[in-house]
C-alpha positions in Angstrom: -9.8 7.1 -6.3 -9.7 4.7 -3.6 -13.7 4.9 -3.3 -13.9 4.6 -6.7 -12.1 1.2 -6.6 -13.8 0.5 -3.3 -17.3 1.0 -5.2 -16.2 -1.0 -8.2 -15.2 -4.1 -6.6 -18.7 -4.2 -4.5 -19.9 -4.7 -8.6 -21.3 -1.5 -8.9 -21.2 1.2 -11.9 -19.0 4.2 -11.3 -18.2 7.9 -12.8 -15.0 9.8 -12.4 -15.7 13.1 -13.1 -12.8 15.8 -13.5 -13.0 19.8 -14.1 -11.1 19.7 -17.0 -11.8 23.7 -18.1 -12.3 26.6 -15.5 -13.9 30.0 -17.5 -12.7 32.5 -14.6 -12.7 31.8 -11.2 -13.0 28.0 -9.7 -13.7 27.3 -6.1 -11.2 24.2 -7.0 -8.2 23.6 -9.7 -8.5 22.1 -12.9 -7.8 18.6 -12.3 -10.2 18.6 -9.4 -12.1 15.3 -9.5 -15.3 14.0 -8.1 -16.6 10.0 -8.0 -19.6 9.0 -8.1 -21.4 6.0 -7.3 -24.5 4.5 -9.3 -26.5 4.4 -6.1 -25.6 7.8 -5.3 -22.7 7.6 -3.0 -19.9 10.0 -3.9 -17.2 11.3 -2.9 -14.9 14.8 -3.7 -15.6 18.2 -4.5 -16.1 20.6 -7.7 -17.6 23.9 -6.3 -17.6 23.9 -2.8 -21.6 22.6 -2.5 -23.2 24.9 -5.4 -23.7 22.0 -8.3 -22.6 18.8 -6.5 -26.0 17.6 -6.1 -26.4 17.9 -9.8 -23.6 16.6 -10.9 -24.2 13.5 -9.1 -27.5 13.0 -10.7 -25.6 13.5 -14.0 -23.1 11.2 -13.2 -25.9 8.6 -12.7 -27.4 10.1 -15.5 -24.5 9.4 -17.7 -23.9 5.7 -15.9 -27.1 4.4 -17.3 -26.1 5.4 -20.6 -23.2 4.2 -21.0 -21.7 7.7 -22.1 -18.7 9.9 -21.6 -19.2 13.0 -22.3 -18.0 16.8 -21.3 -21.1 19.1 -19.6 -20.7 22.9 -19.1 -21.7 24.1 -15.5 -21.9 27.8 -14.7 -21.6 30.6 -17.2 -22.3 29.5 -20.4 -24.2 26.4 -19.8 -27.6 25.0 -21.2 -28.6 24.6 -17.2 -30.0 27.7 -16.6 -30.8 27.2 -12.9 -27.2 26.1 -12.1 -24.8 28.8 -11.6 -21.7 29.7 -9.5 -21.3 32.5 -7.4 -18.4 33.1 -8.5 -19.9 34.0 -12.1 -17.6 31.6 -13.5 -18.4 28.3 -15.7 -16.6 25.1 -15.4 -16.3 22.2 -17.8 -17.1 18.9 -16.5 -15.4 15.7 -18.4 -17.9 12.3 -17.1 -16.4 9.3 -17.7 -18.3 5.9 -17.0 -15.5 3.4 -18.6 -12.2 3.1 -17.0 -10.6 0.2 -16.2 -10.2 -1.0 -12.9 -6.7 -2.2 -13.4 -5.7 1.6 -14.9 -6.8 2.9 -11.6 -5.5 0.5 -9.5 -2.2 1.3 -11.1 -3.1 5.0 -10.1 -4.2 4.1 -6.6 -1.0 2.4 -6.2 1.7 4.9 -8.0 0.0 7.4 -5.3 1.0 5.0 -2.4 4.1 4.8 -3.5 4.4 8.6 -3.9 5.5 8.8 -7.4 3.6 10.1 -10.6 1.2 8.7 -12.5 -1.1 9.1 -15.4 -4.6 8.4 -16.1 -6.4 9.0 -19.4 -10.2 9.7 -18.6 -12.6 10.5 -21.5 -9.6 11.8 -24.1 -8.3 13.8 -21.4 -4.5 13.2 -19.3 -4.3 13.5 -15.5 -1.1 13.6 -14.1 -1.0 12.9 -10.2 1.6 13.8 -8.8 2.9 13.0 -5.0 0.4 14.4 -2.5 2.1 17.5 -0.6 3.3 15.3 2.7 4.5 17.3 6.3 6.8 15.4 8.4 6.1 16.6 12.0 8.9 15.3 14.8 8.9 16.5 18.2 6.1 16.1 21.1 3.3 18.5 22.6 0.3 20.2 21.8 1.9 22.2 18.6 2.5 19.3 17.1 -1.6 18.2 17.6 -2.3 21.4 15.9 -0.3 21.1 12.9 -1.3 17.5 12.2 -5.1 18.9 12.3 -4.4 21.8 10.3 -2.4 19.8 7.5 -5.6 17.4 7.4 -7.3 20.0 6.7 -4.9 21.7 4.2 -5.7 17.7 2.4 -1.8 17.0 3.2 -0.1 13.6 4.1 0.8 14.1 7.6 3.0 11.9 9.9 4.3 12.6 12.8 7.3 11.2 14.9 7.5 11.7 18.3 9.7 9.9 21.7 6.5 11.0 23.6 4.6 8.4 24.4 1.3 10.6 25.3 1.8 12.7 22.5 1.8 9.7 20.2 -1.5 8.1 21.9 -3.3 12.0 21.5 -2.0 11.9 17.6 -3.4 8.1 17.2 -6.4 8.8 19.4 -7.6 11.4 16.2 -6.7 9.1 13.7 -3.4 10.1 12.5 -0.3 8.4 11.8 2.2 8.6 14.6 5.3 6.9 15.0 7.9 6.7 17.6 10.8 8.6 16.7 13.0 5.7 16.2 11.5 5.3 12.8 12.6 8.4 11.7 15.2 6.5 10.1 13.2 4.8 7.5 11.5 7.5 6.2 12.3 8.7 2.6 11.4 12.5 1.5 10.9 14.0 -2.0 10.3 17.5 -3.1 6.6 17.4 -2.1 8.1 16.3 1.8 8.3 19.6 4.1 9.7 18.4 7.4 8.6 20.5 10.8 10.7 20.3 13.9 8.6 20.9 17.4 11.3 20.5 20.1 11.4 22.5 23.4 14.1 19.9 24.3 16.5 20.1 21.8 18.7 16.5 22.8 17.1 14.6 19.8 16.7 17.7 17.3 20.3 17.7 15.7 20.0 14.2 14.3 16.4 15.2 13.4 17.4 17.9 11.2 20.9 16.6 9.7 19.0 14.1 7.8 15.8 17.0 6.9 18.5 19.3 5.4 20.6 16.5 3.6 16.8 15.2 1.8 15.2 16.9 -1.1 12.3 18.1 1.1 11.5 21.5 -0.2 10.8 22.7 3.4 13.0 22.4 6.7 11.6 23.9 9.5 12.2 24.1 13.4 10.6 25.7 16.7 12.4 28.3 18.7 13.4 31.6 19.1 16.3 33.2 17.2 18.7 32.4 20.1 17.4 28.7 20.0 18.0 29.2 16.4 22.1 30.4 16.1 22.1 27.6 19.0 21.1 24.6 16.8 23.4 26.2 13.8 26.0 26.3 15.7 25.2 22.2 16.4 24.6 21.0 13.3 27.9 23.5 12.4 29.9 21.5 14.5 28.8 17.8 12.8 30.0 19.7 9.6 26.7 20.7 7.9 25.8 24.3 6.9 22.5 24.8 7.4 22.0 28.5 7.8 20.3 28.9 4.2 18.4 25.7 4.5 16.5 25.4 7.7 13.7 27.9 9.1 13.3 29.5 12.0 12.3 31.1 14.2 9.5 28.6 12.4 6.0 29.5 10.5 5.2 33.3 9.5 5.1 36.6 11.5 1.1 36.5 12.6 2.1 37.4 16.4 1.3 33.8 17.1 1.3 32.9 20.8 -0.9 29.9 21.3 -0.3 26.1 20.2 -3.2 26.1 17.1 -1.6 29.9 16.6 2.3 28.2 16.1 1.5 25.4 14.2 -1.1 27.5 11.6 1.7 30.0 11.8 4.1 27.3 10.6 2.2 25.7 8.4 0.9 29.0 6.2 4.7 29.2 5.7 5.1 25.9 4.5 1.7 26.1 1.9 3.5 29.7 1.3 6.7 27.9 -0.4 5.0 25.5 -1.6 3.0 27.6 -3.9 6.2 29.8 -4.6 
């Protein structure tokens, strides 16, 4: 959405395009969305490289007209040399009139991390809040995860009282904090929150305020002793935690490695997500 606006205050022509209808499998969710610039940029993905080359030329296709419209792609479409591996067809909705300020408003609700609703060529989108992992802790783990959540299209930040583990994070391009900000953080049901401590002094505090949020995930690093060990802290500061945080952390995948922990962790965090 954001190249879309990007696009449209440079004064050039635009096309959202959304996979409104999925006839079998999809390589992406309905809702998926794809923009499109008049002079061909674009931005997004509908079916993993198989049609996005013509959808962009219908996108442009549609600009110069002036039209929205809904195109079939797949099975069942009048495009007889386009079809998905999958055997599937998909149901394209192009739309070449929004309003800037409607997806400003959109741009900005995201930002904010709450919902919001875009009508696009007689159809509804509902965004809601991006899925967003909360790292805190220091070491190469905590590199991993913040790569693999990129990649999983997750809000990552990471807090850290490390100083070379925040200049690695910011090095890549990610948002790291010192952990002092911690504080000022707010989480919401699409927050998961993933403790990566081998020195434990800072991780009570850490996960008081994790397990007292609505995150949907809690999560921390260590072994099952390490784990009865930080219980028994947080027991003492009165909070129960035993039902609310995980660990030893991620699934069992006989993970040994740094990138092995943190995808470990982080298929257990997609895993409740989806539950």
């Amino acid at each position: 959405m954001q190249h879309w606006l990007d696009w449209r205050r440079e004064g050039k022509r635009c096309a959202l395009l959304t996979l409104v209808v999925a006839h079998g499998g999809s390589p992406r969710p309905v809702g998926s969305q794809m923009a499109v610039c008049e002079d061909g940029r674009h931005v997004g993905l509908i079916s993993g490289g198989c049609i996005e080359k013509a959808l962009v030329l219908d996108a442009i296709a549609a600009i110069e007209r002036g039209e929205n419209h809904v195109e079939r792609y797949g099975e069942g479409s009048r495009f007889v040399d386009l079809r998905l591996p999958c055997g599937s067809g998909i149901d394209m909705a192009f739309d070449v009139a929004l309003e800037m300020a409607a997806v400003e408003a959109v741009v900005a609700a995201r930002a904010e991390r709450v919902k919001a609703v875009l009508e696009t060529g007689g159809f509804v989108r509902v965004y809601a809040p991006a899925l967003r992992l909360v790292v805190v802790g220091q070491g190469p783990i905590m590199t991993a995860a913040m790569q693999f959540a990129a990649g999983l299209e997750m809000e990552p930040v990471a807090f850290s009282p490390d100083l070379d583990t925040l200049g690695v994070l910011r090095g890549l391009g990610f948002d790291g904090r010192p952990l002092e900000a911690y504080e000022r953080i707010e989480f919401d049901r699409s927050t998961a929150v993933l403790t990566l401590f081998h020195d434990h002094d800072h991780e009570a505090e850490v996960l008081a305020r994790a397990v007292a949020s609505e995150a949907f995930y809690v999560g921390a690093l260590g072994s099952r002793r390490a784990q009865a060990m930080r219980l028994e802290r947080l027991a003492a500061l009165g909070i129960d935690a035993a039902e609310r945080i995980r660990g030893p952390v991620g699934l069992d995948i006989g993970a040994r490695t740094p990138p092995e922990i943190a995808l470990s962790a982080l298929a257990e965090i997609v895993q409740c997500y989806r539950q």
